[in-house]
Backbone of each chain as ProteinMPNN parsed JSONL, in Angstrom:
{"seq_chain_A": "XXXXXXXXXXXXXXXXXXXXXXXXXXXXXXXXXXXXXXXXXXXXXXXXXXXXXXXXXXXXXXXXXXXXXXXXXXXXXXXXXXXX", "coords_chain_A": {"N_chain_A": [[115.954, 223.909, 16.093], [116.555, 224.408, 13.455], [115.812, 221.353, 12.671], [113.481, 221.481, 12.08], [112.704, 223.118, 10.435], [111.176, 224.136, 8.229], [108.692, 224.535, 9.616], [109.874, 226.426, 11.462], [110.078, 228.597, 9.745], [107.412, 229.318, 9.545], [106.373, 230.05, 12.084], [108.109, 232.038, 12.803], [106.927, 234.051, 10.62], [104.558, 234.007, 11.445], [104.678, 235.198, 13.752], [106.556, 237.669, 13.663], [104.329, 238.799, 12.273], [102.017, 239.713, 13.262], [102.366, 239.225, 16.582], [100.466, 239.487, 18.7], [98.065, 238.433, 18.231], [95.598, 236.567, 19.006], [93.151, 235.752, 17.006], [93.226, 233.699, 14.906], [93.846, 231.573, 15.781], [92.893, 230.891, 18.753], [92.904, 229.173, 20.419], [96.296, 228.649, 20.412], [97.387, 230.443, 20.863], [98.818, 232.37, 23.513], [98.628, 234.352, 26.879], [101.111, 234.656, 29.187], [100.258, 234.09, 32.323], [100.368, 235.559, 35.908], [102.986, 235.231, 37.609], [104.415, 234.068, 35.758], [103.869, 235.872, 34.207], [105.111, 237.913, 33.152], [108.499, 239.193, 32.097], [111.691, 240.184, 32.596], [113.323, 242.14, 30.498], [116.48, 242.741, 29.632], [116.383, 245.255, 30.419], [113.893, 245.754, 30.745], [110.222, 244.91, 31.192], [108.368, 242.995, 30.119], [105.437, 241.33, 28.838], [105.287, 238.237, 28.922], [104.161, 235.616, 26.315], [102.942, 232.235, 24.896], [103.264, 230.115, 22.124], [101.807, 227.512, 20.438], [103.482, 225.56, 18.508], [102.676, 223.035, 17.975], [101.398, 219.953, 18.489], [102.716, 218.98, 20.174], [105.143, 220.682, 20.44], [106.275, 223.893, 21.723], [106.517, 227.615, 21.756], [108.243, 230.023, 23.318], [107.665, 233.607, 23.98], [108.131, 237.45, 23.858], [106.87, 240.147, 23.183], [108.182, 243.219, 22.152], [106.657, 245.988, 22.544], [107.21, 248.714, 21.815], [110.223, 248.981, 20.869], [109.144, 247.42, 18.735], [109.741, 244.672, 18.457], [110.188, 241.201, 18.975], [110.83, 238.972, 21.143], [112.189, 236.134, 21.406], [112.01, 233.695, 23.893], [112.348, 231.141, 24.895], [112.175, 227.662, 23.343], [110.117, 224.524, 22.962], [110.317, 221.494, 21.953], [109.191, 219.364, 22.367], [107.058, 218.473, 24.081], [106.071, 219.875, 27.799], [104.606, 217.789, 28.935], [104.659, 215.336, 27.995], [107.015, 214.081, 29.215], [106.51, 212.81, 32.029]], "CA_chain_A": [[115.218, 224.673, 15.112], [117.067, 223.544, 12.138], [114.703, 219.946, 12.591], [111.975, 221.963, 11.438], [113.203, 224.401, 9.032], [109.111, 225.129, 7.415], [107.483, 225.331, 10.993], [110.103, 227.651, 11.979], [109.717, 230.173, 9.012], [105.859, 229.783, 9.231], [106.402, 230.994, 13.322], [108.553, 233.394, 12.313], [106.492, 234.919, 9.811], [103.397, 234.71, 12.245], [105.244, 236.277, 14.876], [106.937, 238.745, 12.704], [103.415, 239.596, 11.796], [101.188, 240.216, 14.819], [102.166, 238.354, 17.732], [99.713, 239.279, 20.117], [96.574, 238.091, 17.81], [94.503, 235.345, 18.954], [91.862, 235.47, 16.406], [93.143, 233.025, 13.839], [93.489, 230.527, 16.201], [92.708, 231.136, 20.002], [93.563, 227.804, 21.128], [97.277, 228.394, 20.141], [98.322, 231.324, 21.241], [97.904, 232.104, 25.607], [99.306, 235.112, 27.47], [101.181, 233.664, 30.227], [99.413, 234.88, 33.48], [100.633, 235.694, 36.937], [104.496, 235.008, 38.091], [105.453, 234.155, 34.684], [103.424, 236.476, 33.163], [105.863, 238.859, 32.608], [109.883, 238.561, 32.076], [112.807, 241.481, 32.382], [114.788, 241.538, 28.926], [117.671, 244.485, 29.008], [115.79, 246.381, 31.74], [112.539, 246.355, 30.099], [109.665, 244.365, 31.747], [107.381, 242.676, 28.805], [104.774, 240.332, 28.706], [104.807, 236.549, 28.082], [103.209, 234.85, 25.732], [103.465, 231.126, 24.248], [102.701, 229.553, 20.672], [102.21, 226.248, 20.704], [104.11, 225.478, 17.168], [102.569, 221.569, 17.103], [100.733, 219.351, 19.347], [103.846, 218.536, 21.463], [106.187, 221.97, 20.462], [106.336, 225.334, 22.341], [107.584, 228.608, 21.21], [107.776, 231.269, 24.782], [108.035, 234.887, 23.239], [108.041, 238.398, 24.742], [106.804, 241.136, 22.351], [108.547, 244.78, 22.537], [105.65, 246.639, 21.253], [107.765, 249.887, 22.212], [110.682, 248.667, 19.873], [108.742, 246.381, 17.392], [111.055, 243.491, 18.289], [110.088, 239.763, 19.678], [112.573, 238.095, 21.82], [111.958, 234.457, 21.538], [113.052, 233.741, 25.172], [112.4, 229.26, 24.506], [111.834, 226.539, 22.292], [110.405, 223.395, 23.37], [109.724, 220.828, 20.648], [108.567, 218.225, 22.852], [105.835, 219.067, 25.354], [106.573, 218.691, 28.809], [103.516, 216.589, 29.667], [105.412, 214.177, 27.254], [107.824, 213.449, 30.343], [105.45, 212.499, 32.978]], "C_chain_A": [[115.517, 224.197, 13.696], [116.618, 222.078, 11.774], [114.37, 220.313, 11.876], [112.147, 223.026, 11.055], [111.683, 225.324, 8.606], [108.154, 225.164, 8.828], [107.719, 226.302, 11.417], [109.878, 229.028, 10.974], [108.654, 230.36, 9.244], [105.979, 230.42, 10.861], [106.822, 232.185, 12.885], [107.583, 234.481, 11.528], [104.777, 235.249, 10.806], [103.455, 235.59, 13.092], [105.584, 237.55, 14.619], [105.485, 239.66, 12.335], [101.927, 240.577, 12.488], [101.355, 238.911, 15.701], [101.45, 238.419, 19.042], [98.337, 239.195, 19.339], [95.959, 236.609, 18.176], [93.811, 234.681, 18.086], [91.965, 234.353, 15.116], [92.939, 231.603, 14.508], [94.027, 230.247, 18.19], [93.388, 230.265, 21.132], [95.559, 227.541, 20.964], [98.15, 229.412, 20.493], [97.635, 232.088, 22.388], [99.256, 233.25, 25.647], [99.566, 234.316, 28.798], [100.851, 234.692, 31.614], [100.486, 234.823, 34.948], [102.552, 235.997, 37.068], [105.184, 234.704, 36.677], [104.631, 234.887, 33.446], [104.344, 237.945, 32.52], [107.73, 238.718, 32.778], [110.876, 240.135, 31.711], [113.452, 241.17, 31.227], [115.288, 243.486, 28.756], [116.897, 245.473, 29.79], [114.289, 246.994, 31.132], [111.301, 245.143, 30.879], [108.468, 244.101, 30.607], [106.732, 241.575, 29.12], [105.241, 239.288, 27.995], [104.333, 235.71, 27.765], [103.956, 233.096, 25.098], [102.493, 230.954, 23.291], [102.911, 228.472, 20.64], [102.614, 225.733, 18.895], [103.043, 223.946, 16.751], [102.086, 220.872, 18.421], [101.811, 219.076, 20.806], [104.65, 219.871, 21.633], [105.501, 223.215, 20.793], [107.264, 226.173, 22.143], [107.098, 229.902, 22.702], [108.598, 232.505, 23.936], [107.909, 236.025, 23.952], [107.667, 239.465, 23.633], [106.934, 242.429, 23.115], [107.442, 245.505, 21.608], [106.202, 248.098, 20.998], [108.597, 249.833, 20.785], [110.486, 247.782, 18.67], [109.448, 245.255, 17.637], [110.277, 242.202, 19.344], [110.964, 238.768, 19.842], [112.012, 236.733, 21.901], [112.837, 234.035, 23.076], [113.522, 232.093, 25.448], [111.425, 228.674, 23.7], [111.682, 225.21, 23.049], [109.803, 222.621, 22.162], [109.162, 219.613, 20.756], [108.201, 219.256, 23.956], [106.56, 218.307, 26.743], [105.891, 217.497, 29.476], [103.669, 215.002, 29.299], [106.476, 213.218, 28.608], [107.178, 212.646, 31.321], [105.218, 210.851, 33.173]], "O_chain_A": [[114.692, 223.66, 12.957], [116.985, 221.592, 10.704], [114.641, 219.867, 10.761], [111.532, 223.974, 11.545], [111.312, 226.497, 8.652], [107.086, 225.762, 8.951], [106.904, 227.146, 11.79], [109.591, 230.166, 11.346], [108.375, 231.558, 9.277], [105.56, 231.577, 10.846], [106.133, 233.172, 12.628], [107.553, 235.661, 11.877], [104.104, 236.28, 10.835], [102.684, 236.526, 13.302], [105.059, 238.499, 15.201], [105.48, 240.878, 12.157], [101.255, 241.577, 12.236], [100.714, 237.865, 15.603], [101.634, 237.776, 20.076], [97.434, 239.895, 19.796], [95.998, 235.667, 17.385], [93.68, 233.457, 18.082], [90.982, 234.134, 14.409], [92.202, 230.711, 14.089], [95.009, 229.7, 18.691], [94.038, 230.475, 22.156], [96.09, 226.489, 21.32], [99.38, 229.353, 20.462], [96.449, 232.412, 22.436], [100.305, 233.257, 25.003], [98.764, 233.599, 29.396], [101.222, 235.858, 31.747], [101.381, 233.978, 34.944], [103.136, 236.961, 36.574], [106.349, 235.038, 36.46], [104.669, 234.651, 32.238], [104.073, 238.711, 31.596], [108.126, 238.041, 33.727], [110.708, 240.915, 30.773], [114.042, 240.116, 30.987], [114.919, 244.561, 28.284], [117.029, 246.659, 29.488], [113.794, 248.12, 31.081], [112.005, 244.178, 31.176], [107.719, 245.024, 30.288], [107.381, 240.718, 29.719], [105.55, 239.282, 26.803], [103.943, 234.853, 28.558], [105.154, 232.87, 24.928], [101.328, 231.348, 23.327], [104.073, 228.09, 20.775], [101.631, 225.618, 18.163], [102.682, 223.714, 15.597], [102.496, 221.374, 19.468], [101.592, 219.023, 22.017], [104.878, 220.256, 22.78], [104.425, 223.578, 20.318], [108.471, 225.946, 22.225], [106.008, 230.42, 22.94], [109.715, 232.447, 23.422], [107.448, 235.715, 25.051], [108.709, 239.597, 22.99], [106.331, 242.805, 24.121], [107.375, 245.571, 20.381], [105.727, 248.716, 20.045], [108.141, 250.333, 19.757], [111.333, 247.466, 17.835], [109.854, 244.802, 16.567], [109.87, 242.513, 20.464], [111.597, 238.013, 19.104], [111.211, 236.532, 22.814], [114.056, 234.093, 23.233], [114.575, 231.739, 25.977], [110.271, 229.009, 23.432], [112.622, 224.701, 23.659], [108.895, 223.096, 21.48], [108.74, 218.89, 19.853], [108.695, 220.265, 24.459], [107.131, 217.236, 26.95], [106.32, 216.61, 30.214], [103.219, 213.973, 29.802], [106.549, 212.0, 28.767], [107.558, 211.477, 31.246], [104.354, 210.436, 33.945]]}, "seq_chain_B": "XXXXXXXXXXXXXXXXXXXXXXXXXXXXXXXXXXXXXXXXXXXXXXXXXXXXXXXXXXXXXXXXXXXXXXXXXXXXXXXXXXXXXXXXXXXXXXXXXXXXXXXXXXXXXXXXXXXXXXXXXXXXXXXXXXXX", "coords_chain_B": {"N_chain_B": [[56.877, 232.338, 18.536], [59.06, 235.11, 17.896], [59.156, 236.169, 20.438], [60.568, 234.229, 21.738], [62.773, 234.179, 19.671], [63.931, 236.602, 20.445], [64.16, 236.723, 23.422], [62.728, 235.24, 25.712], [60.128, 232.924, 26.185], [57.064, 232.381, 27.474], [55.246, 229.384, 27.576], [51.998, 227.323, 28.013], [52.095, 224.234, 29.275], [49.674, 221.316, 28.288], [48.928, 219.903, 30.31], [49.506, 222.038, 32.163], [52.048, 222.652, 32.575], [54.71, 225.374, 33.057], [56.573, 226.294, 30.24], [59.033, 226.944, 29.27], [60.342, 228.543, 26.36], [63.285, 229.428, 24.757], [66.435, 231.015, 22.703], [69.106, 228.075, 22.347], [71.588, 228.737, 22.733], [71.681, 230.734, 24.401], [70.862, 229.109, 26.87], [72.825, 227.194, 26.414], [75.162, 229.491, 26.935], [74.273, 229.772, 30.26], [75.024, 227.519, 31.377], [77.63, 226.792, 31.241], [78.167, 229.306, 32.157], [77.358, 228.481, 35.214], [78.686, 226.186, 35.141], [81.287, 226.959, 35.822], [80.915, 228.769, 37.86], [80.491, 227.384, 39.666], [82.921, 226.161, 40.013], [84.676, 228.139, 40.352], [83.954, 228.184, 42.932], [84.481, 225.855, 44.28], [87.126, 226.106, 43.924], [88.118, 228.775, 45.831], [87.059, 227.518, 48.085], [89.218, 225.511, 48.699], [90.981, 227.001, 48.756], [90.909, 228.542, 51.375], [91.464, 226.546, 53.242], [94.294, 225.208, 55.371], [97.598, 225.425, 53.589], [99.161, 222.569, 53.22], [97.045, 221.36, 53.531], [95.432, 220.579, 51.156], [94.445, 219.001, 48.775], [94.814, 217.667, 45.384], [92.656, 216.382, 43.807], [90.271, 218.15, 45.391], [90.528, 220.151, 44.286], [88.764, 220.04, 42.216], [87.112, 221.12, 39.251], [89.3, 222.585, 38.37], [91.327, 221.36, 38.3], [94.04, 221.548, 37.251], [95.307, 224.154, 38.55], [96.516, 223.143, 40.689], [99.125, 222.628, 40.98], [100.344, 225.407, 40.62], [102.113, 228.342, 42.074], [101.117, 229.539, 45.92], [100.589, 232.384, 45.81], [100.161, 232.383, 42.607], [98.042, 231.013, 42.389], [95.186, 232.151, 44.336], [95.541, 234.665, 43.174], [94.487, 233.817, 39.916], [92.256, 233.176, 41.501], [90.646, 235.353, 41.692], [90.931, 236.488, 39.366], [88.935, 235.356, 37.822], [87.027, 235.597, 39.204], [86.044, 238.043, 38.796], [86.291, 238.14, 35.802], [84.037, 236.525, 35.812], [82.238, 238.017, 37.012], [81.499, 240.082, 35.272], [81.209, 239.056, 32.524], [78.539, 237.709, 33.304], [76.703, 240.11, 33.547], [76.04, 240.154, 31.032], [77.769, 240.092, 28.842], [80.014, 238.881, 26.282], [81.162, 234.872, 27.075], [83.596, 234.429, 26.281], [85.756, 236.062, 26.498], [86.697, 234.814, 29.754], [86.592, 232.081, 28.58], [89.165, 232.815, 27.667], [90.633, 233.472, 29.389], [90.899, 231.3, 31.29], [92.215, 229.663, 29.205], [94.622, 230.747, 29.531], [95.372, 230.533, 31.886], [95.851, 227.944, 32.378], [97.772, 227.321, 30.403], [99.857, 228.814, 31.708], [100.19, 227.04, 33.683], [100.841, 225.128, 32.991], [103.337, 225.187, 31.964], [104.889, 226.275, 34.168], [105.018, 223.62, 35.676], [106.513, 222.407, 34.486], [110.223, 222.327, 35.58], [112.762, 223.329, 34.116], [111.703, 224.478, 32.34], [110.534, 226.768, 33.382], [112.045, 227.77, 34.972], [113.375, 229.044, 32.806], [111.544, 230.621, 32.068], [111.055, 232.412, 33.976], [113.887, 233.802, 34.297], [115.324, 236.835, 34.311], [116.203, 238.441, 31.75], [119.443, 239.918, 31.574], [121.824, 241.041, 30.045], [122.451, 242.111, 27.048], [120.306, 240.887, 24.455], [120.986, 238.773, 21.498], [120.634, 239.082, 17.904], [118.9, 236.19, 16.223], [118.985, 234.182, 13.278], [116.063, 232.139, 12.163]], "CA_chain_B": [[58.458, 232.989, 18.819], [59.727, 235.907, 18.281], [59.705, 236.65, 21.379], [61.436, 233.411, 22.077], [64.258, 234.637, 19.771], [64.472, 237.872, 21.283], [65.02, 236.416, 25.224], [62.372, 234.134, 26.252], [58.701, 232.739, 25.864], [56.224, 231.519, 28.796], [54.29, 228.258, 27.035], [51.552, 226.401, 29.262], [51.233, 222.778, 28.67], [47.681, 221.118, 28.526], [48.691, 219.856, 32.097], [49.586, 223.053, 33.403], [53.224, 222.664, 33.131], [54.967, 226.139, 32.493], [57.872, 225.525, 29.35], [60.238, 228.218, 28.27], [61.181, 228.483, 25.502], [64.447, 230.575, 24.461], [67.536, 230.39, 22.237], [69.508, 227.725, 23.052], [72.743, 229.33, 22.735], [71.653, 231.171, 25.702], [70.848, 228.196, 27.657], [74.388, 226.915, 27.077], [75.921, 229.557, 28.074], [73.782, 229.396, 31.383], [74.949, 226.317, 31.605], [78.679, 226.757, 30.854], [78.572, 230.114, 33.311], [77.448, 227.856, 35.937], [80.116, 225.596, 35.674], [82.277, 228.244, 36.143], [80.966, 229.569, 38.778], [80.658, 226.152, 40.536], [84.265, 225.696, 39.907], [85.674, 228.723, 40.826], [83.439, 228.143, 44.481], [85.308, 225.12, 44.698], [88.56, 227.15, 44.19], [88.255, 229.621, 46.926], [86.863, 226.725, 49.372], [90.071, 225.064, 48.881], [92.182, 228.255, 49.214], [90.643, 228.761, 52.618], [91.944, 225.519, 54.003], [96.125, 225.661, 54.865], [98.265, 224.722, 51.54], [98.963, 221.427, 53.372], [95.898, 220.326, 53.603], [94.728, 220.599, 50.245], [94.69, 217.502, 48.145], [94.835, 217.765, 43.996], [91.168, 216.311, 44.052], [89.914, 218.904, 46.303], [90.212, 221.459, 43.188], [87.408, 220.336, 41.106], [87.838, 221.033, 38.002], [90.152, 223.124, 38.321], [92.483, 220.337, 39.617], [95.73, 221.586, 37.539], [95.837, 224.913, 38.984], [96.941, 222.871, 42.039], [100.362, 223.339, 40.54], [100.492, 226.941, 40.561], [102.379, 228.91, 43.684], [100.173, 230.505, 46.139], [100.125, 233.514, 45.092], [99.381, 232.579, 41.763], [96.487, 230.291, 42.563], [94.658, 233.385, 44.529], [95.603, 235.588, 41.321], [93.738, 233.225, 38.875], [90.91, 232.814, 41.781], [90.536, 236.731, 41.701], [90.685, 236.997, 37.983], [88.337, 234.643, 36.901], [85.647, 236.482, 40.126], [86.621, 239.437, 38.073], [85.984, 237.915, 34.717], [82.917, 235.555, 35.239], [80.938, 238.891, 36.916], [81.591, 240.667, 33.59], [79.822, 237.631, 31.499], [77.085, 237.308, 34.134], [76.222, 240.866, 33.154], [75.333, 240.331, 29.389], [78.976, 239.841, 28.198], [80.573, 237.461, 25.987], [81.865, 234.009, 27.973], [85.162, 234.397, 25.053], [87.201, 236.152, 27.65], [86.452, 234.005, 30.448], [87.53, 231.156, 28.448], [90.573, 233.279, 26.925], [91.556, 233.932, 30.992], [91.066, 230.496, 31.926], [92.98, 229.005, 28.906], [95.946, 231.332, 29.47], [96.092, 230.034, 32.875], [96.266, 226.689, 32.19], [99.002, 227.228, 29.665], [100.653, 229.268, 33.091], [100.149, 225.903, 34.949], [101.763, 223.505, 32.163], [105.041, 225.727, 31.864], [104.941, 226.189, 35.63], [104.83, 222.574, 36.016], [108.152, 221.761, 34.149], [110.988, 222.92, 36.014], [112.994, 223.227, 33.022], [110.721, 225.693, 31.383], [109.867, 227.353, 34.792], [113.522, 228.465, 35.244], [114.193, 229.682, 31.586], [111.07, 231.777, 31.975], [111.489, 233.047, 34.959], [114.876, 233.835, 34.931], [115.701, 237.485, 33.834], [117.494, 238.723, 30.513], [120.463, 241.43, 31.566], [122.31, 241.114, 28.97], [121.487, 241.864, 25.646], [120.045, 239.417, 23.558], [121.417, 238.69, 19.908], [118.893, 238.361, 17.215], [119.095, 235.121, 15.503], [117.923, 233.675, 11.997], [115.011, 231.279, 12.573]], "C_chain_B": [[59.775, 233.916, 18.51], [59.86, 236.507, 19.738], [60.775, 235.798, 22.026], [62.68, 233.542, 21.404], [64.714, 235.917, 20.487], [64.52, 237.655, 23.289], [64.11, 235.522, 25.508], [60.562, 234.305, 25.899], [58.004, 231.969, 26.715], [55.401, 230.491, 27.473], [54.07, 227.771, 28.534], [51.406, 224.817, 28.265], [49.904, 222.547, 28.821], [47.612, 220.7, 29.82], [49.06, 220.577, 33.077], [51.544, 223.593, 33.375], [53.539, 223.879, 32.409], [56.249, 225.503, 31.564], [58.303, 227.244, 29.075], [60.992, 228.013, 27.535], [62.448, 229.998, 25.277], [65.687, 229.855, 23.672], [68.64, 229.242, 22.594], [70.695, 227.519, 23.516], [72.795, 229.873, 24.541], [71.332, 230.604, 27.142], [72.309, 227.282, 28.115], [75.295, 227.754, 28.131], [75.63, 229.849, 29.565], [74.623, 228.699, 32.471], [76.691, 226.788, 32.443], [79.181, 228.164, 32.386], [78.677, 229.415, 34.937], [78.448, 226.928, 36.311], [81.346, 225.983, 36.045], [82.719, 228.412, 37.23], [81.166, 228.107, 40.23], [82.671, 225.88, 40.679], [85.198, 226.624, 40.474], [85.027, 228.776, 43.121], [84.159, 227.236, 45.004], [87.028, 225.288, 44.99], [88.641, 227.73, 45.225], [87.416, 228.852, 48.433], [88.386, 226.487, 49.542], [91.057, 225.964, 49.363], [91.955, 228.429, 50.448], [91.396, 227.802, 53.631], [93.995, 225.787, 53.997], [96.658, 225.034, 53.715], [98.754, 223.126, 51.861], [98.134, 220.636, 53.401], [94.802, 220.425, 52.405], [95.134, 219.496, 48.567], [94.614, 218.048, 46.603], [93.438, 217.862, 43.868], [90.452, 217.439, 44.621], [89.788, 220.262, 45.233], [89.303, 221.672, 42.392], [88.232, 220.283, 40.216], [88.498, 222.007, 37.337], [91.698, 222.461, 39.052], [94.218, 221.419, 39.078], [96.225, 222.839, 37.754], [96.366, 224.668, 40.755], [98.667, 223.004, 42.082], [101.189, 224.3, 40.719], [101.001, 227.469, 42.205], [100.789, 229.202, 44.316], [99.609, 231.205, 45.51], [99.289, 233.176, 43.831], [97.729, 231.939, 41.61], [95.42, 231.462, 43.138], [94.957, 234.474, 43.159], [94.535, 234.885, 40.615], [92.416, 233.153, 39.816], [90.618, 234.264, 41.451], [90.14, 237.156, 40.37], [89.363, 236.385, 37.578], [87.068, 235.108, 37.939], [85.772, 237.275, 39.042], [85.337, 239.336, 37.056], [84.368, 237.074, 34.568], [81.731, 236.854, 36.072], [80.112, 239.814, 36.24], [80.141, 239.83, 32.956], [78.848, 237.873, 32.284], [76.235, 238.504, 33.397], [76.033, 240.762, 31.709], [76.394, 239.866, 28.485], [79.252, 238.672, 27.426], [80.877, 236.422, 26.935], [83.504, 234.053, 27.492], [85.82, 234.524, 26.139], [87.075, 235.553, 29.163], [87.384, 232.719, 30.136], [88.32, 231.337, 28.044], [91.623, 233.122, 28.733], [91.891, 231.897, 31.049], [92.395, 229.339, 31.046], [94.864, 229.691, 29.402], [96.355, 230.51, 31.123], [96.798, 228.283, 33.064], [97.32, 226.234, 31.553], [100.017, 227.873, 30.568], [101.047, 227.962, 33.735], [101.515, 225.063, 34.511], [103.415, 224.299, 32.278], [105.552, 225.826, 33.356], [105.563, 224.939, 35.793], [106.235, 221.702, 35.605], [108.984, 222.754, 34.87], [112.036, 223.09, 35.231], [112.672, 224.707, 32.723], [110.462, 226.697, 32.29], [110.703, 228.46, 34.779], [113.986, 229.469, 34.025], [112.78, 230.749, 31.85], [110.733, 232.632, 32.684], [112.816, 233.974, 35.315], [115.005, 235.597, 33.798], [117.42, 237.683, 33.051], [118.01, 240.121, 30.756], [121.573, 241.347, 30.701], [121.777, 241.428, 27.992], [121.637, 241.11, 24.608], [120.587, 239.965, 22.598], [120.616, 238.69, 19.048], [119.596, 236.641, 16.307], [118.039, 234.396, 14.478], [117.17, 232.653, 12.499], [114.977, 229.937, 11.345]], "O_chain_B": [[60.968, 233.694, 18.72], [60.743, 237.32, 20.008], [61.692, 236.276, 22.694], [63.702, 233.219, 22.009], [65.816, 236.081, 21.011], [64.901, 238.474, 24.126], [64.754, 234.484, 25.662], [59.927, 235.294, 25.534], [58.314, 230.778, 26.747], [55.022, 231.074, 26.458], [54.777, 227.691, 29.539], [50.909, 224.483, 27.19], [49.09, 223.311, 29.339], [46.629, 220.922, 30.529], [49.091, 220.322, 34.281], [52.092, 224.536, 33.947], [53.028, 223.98, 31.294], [56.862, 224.497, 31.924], [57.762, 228.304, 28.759], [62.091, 227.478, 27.676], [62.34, 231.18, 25.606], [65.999, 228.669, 23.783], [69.302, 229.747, 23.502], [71.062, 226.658, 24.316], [73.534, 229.574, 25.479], [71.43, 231.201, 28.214], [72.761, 226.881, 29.187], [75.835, 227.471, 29.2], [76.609, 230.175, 30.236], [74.876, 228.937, 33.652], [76.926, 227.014, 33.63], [80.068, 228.065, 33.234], [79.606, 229.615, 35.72], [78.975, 226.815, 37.417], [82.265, 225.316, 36.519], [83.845, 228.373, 37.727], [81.785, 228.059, 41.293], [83.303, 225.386, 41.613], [86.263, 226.279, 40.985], [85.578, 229.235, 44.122], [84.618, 227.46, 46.125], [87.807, 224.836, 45.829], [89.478, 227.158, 45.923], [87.224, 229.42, 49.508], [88.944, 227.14, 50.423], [91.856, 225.702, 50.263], [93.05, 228.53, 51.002], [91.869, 228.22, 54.688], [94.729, 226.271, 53.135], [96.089, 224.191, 53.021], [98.773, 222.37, 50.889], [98.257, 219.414, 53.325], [93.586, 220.37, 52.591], [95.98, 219.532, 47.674], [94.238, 219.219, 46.65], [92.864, 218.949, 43.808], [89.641, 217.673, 43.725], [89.029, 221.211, 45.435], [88.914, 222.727, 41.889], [89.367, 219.824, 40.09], [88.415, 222.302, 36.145], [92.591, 222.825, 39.816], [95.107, 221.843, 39.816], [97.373, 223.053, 37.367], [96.534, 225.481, 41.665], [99.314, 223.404, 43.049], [102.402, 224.241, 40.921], [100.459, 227.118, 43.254], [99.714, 229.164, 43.719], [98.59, 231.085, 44.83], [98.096, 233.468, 43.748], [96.719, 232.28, 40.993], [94.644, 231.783, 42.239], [94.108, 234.786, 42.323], [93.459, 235.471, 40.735], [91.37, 233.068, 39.172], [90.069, 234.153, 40.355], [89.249, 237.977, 40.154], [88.666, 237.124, 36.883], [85.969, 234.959, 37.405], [85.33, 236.638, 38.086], [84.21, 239.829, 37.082], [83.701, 237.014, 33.535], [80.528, 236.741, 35.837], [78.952, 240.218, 36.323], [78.913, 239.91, 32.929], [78.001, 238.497, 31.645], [75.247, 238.194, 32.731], [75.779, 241.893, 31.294], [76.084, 239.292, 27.441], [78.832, 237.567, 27.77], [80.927, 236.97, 28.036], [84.444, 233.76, 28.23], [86.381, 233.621, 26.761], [87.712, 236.343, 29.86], [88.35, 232.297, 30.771], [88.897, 230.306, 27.698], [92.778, 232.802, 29.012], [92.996, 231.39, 30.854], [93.173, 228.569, 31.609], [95.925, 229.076, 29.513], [97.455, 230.025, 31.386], [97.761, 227.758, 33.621], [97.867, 225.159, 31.797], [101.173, 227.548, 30.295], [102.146, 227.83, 34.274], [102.523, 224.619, 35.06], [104.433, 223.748, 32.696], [106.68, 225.408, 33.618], [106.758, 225.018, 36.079], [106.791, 220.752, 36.156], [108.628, 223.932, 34.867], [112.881, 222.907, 36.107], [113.312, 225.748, 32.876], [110.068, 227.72, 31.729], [110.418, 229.65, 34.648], [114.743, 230.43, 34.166], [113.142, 231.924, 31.802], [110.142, 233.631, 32.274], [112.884, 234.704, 36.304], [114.774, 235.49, 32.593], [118.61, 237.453, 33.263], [117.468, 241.172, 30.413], [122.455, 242.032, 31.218], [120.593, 241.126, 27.839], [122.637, 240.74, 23.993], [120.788, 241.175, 22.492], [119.555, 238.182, 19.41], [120.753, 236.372, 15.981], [116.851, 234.116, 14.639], [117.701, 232.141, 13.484], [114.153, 229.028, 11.446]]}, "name": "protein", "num_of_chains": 2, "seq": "XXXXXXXXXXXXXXXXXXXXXXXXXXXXXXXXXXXXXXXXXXXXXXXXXXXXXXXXXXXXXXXXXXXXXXXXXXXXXXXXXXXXXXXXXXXXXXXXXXXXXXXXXXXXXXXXXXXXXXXXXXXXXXXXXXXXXXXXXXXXXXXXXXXXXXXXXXXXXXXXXXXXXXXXXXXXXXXXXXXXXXXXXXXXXXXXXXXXXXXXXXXXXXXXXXXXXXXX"}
């Protein structure tokens, strides 16, 4: 995270600000569906979503809409299709 | 053509041929539903056959939900019946292609085992917060 110091505040501050909006830019932010569509954190069962930060980087998040709080659960900053 | 913006317009040619005219927004998404629907037919052929005997190819173009467990492959065929009988009825296509991208972004994280495991794996502990 500390690479990319100004991508991570600008996540942050998107996330921080509505993280379950689509509408700015649809193509970048995906509810993750089925088996990993949802993830236990502290005995709470929350949806997961990803932000793709950058053509190759992925941010996987969980929004508590209960407690206002978004658990960043991973960071990838290289795509994995990059491996392949 | 107003009636051709408001849904459709019979024209005869001089040799008879009928033409319709209509928006052609609404011809795409025709179009676009159809491929859909073609695609998710090719989905639930393949699901029919056992999970060994179903090749990548064999998905259409829906090849990289070949990825996906069982289960979730039947899930996404189910949703997207769901979702493309919605649209048929008058509906936007948006959430159609909102379902189908989310799954595809299911597939790619799926697909690393890596990424699979960390988001799969339940948090009993409690998390820390940390500056960004």
């Amino acid at each position: 995270m500390t690479a990319q110091p100004e991508m991570m505040q600008r996540v942050k501050a998107r996330l921080g600000k509505d993280p379950l909006d689509r509408s700015a830019n649809p193509r970048r932010v995906h509810r993750l569906r089925g088996t990993l569509g949802t993830k236990m954190i502290s005995g709470k069962v929350l949806d997961q979503w990803q932000f793709e930060l950058s053509s190759a980087g992925r941010i996987w998040y969980c929004p508590d809409r209960e407690d206002r709080v978004v658990w960043v659960t991973r960071v990838n900053l290289r795509h994995p299709r990059e491996t392949e | 053509m107003a009636e051709a913006r408001a849904g459709y317009a019979i024209v005869r040619d001089k040799d008879g041929t009928t033409l319709m005219l209509t928006p052609a927004a609404e011809v795409e998404k025709l179009r676009e539903l159809s491929d859909l629907a073609l695609g998710l037919a090719t989905l639930q052929r393949v699901l029919a056959r056992p999970s060994e005997q179903r090749a990548t190819a064999l998905y259409g173009a829906f090849a990289w939900a070949s990825v996906l467990s069982e289960a979730d492959q039947r899930q996404f065929a189910e949703e997207l019946a769901d979702a493309l009988l919605v649209a048929s009825s008058g509906a936007s296509l948006e959430p159609v292609r909102e379902l189908v991208r989310d799954w595809i972004t299911t597939a790619e994280a799926w697909a690393d085992p890596e990424t699979r495991d960390a988001l799969l794996a339940d948090e009993d502990k409690p998390l820390s917060s940390a500056a960004l």
